[in-house]
N, C-alpha and C positions, 0 to 999 in steps of 0.2 A: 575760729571766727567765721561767724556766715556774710554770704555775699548779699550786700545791701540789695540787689536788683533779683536775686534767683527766683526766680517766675514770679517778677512784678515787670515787667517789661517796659509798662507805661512809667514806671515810677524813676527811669533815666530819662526820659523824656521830659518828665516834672522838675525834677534836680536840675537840668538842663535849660530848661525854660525859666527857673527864679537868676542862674548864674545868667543867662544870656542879658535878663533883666538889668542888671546889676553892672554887668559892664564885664562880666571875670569868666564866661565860657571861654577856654581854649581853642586855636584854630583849628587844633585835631580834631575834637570832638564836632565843633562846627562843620567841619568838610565831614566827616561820618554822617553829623544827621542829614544835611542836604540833600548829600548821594541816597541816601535811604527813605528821602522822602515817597519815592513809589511804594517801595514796602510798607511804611505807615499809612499809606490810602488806601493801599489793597488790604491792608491787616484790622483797620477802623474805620472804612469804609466812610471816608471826608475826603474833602479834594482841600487843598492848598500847601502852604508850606509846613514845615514838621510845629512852627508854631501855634500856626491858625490850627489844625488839629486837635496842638495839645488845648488851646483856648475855646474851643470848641467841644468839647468832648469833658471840661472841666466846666464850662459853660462860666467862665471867664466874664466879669464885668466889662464895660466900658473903662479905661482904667485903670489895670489892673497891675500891668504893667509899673507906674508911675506910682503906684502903691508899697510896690515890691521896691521900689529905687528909695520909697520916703523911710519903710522900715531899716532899709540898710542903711542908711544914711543917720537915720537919730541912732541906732545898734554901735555903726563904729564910733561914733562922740562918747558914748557910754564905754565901748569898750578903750577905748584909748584913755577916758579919765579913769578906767578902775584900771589899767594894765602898765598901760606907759607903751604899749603895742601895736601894729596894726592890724585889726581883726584877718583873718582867712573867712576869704569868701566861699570857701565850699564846706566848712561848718555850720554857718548860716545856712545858707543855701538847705542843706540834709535837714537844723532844726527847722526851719522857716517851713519846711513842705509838712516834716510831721507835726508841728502842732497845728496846721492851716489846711492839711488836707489826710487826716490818718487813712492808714492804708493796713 
């Protein structure tokens, strides 16, 4: 099995940014990217937070945000009427970036 992220760097940052969206990023991963917010300025040469970065460098609508909240939100209705379940947010999350941003 290959590693989702091996030299795609940005693309934990992406994954990251629809889950933070959503409401389902972890605290761990949260406090990693914060702390690392230097490293992502010095490495993409953007100033702000590890978001404004990734929205920045993705050239992110006004929006976009609220976008990402409306897909998950019609996604789990459908998934709960065909499953009887409650969807996992970091499945979405993995499809949601590759069909909306291939890589």
């Amino acid at each position: 099995m290959t590693d989702r992220y091996e030299g795609k760097p940005f693309l934990r940052l992406l994954d990251s940014y629809v889950l933070d969206s959503i409401g389902a990023l972890d605290e761990a991963n949260r406090k990693w990217l914060t702390e690392a917010e230097p490293h992502f300025r010095a490495t993409y040469g953007e100033t702000g937070t590890w978001r404004e970065i990734v929205a920045k460098r993705m050239q992110f609508p006004e929006g976009m945000e609220g976008a990402i909240q409306e897909v998950w939100a019609k996604g789990q209705d459908r998934f709960r009427a065909q499953t009887g379940e409650e969807p996992d947010p970091v499945p979405f999350a993995v499809a949601f970036v590759d069909k909306n941003f291939p890589h």
